[in-house]
C-alpha positions as CSV (number, residue, x, y, z in Angstrom):
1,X,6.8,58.2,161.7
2,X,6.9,54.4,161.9
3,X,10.3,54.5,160.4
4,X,11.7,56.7,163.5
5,X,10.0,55.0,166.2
6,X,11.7,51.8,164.8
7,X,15.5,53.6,165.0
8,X,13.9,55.4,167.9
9,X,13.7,52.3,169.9
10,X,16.5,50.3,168.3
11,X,19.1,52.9,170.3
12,X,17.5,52.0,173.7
13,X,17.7,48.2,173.0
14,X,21.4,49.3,172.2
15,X,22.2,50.9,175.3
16,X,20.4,47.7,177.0
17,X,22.6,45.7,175.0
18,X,25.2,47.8,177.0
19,X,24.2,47.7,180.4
20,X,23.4,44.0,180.0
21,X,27.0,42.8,178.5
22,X,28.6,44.3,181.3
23,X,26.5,42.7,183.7
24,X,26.8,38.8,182.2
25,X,31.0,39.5,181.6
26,X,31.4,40.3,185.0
27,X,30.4,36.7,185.9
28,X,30.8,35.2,182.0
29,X,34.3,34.7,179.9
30,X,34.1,37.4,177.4
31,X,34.2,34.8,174.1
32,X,31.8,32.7,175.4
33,X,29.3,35.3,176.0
34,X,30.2,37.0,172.5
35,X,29.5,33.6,170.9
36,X,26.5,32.4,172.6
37,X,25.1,35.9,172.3
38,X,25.6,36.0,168.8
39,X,24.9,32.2,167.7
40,X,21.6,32.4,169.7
41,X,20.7,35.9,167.9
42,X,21.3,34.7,164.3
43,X,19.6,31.3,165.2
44,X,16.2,33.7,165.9
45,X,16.7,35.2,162.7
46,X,17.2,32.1,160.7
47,X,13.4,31.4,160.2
48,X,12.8,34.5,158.3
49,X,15.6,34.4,155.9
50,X,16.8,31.0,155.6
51,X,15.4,30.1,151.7
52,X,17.2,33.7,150.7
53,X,20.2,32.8,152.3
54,X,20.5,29.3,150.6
55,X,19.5,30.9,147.2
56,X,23.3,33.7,147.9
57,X,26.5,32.3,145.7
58,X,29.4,31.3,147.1
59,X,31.3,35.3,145.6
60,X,28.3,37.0,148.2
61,X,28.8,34.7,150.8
62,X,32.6,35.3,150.9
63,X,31.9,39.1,150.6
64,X,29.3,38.9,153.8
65,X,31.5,37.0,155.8
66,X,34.1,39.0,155.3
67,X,32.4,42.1,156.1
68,X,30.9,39.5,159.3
69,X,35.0,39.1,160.4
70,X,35.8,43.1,160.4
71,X,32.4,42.9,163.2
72,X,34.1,40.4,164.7
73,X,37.1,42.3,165.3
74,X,35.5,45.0,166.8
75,X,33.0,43.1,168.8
76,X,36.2,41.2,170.0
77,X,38.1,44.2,171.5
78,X,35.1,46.3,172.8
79,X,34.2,43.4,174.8
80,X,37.9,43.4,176.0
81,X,37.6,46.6,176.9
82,X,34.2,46.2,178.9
83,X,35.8,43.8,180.6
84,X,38.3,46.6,182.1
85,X,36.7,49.4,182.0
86,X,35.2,51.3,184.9
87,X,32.5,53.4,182.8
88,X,30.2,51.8,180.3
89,X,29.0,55.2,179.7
90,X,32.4,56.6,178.2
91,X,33.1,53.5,176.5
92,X,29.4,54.3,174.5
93,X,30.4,58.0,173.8
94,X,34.1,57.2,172.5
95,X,32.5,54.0,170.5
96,X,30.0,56.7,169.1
97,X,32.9,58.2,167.3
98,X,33.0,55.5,164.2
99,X,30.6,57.6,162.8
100,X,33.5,60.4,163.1
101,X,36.2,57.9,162.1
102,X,34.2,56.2,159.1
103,X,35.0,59.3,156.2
104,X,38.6,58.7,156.8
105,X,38.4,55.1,156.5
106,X,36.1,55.8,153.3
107,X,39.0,58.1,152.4
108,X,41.6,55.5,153.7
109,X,40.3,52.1,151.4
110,X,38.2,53.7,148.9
111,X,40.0,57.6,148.0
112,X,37.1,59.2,148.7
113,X,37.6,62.5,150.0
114,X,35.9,63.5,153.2
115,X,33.0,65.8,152.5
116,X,33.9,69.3,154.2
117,X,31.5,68.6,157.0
118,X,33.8,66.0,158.5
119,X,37.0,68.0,158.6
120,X,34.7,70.6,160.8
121,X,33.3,68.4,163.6
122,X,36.8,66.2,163.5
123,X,38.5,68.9,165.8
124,X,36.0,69.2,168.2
125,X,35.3,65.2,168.4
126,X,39.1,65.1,169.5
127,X,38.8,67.5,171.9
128,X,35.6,66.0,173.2
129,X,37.9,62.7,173.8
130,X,40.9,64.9,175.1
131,X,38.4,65.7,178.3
132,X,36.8,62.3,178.5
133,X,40.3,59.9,178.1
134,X,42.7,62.8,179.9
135,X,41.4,63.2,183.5
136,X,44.0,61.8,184.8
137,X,46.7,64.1,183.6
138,X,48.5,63.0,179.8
139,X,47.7,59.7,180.4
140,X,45.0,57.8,178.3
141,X,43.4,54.2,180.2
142,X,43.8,50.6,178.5
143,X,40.1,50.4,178.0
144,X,40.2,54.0,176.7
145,X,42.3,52.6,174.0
146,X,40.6,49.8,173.4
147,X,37.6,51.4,172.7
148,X,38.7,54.0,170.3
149,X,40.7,50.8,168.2
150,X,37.2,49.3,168.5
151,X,35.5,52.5,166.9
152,X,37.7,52.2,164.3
153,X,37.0,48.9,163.5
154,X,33.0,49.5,163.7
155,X,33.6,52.1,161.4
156,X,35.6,49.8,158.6
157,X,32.4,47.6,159.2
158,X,30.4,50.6,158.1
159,X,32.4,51.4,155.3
160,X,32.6,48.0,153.9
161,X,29.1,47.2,154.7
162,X,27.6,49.7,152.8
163,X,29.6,49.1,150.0
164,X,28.6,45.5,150.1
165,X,24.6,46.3,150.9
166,X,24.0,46.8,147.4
167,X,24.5,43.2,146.5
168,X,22.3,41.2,149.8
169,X,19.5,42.2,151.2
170,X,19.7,43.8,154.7
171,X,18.3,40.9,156.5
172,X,20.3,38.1,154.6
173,X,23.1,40.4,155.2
174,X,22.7,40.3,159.3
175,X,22.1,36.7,159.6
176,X,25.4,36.0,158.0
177,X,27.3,38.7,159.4
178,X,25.8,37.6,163.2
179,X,26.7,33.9,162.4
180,X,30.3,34.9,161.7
181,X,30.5,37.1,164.9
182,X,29.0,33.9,167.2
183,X,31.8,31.2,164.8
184,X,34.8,33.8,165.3
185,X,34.6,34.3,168.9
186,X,33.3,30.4,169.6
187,X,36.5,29.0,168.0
188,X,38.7,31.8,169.8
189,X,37.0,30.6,173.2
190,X,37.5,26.7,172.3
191,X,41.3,27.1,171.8
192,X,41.5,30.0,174.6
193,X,41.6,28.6,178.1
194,X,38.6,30.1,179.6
195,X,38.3,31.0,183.4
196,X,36.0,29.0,185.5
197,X,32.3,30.7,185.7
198,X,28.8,29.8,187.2
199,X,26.1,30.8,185.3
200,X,23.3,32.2,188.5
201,X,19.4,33.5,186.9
202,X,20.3,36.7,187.3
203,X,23.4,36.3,184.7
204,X,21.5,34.4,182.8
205,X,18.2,36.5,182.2
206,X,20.5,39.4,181.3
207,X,22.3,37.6,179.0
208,X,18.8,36.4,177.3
209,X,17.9,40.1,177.4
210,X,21.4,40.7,175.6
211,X,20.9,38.3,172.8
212,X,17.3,38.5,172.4
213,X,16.4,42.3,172.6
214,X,19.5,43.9,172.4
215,X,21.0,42.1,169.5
216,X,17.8,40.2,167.3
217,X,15.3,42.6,168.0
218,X,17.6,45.6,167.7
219,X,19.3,44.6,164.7
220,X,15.6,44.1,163.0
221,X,14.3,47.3,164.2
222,X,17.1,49.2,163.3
223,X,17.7,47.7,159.7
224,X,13.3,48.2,159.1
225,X,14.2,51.8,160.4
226,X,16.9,52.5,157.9
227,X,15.1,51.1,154.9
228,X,11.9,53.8,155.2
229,X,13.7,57.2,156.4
230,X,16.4,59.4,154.8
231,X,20.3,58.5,156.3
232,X,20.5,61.6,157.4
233,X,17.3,61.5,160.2
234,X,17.9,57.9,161.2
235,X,21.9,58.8,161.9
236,X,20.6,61.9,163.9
237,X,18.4,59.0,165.7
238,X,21.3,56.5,166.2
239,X,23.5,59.0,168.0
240,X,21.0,59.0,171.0
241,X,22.6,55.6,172.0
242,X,25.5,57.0,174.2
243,X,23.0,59.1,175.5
244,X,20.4,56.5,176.8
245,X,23.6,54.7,178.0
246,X,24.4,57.1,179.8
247,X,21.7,57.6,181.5
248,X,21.1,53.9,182.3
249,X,24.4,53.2,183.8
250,X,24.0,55.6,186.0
251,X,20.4,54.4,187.2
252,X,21.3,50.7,186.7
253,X,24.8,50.4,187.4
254,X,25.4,53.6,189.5
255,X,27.6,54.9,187.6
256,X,28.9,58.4,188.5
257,X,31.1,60.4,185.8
258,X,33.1,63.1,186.7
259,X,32.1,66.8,185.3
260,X,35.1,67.3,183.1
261,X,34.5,63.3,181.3
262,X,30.7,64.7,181.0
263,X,31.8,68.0,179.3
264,X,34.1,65.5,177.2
265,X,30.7,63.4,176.3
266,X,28.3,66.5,175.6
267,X,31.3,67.7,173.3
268,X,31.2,64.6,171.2
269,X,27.7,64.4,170.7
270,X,27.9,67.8,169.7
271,X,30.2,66.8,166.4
272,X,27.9,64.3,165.8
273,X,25.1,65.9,165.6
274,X,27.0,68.7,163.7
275,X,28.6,66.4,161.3
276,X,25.5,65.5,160.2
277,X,23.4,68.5,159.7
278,X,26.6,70.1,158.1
279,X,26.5,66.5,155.6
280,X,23.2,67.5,154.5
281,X,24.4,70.8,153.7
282,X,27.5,69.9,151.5
């Protein structure tokens, strides 16, 4: 059980991580909270893997990093679209979708065919995000948008991750891939011209609890979680995240969402969770 209580409490570190990025961005430059955040994350890890990391050659590096810049692409326009968005909660759900999205990018990069499991919960995961995006009539929001290009990024990062995974150990693998997060978005805020900000305790403890908890300690737990139970129980684990998000928005942030967008959300976590018990079938 040590296994699930790991993944267990790696998706309510996540939905921190949510609450918590909202908070600092509100007060913080986007890039220069992404590249703090993720510098100051991989610096914590560096101790534990840095003799590993040194002993990589330069074809594994590449093939980290490079895996490292497709995160940084997504971490890059979610945090866009936090910046815009008026619900963390249904940014969490539609972001929950990569798992959804990732058998067509397998499909998409690789030619390999979507199991029958996926083309099952794909209609209902669209019109889970046809009742969360389309409240407003036929008309889908910015952030909406940005989220779902985000989701499909996340899931390329899957996809190519995975495939990589075989090569570096999980741990290596992180460090590099949250160094090249924290580079990306440091150089994109040193030749950006960043709006003036003040940086008050309260911004600055969340952004420690951002960096620290929901991004070191989350990425440990979660990879130690992984590496002891099946795929199948630790992805039925990691789709509680929207969830807990949920749920701490509203308590934290206040967040109210309106019964049709919460239909929408219940809907989407309902393909999840069928995608993956009809996987283990197939």
């Amino acid at each position: 059980m040590r296994g699930e209580f790991h993944l267990l409490l790696a998706t309510l570190l996540a939905a921190v991580g949510w609450i918590a990025s909202k908070i600092v961005i509100e007060s913080v430059p986007g890039d220069i909270f992404l590249s703090v955040r993720f510098l100051f994350a991989s610096l914590i890890l560096f101790p534990f893997c840095y003799k590993k990391v040194l002993r990589l050659n330069f074809k594994q590096v590449i093939s980290v990093c490079s895996v490292g810049l497709i995160l940084a692409a997504s971490m890059k326009v979610w945090i866009y679209a936090m910046s815009i968005t008026a619900s963390v909660s249904e940014g969490a759900f539609i972001m929950s979708l990569a798992m959804i999205i990732a058998p067509f990018t397998s499909w998409l990069f690789f030619r390999q065919r979507p199991s029958r499991a996926f083309w099952f919960a794909l209609p209902i995961a669209i019109a889970g995000m046809m009742l969360m995006t389309l409240s407003n009539g036929w008309q889908v929001e910015k952030s909406q948008w940005c989220f779902l290009l985000a989701s499909a990024l996340l899931s390329m990062h899957f996809v190519f991750n995975k495939k990589m995974s075989s090569s570096v150990k999980p741990l290596i693998s992180i460090f590099i891939q949250l160094l090249t997060v924290g580079i990306f978005t440091a150089l994109f805020a040193v030749f950006s011209e960043q709006a003036h900000f003040e940086l008050t305790n309260y911004v600055i403890v969340w952004f420690v609890i951002s960096a620290v908890v929901a991004t070191s300690i989350r990425y440990l737990l979660q990879t130690m979680g992984q590496l002891s139970i099946k795929i199948e129980t630790a992805a039925l684990i990691m789709i509680l995240e929207p969830i807990w998000t949920l749920l701490m928005s509203m308590l934290v942030l206040g967040e109210i969402l309106e019964t049709q967008k919460l239909i929408g959300a219940a809907i989407i976590f309902l393909s999840l969770f069928l995608y993956i018990k009809l996987s283990r079938r197939y």
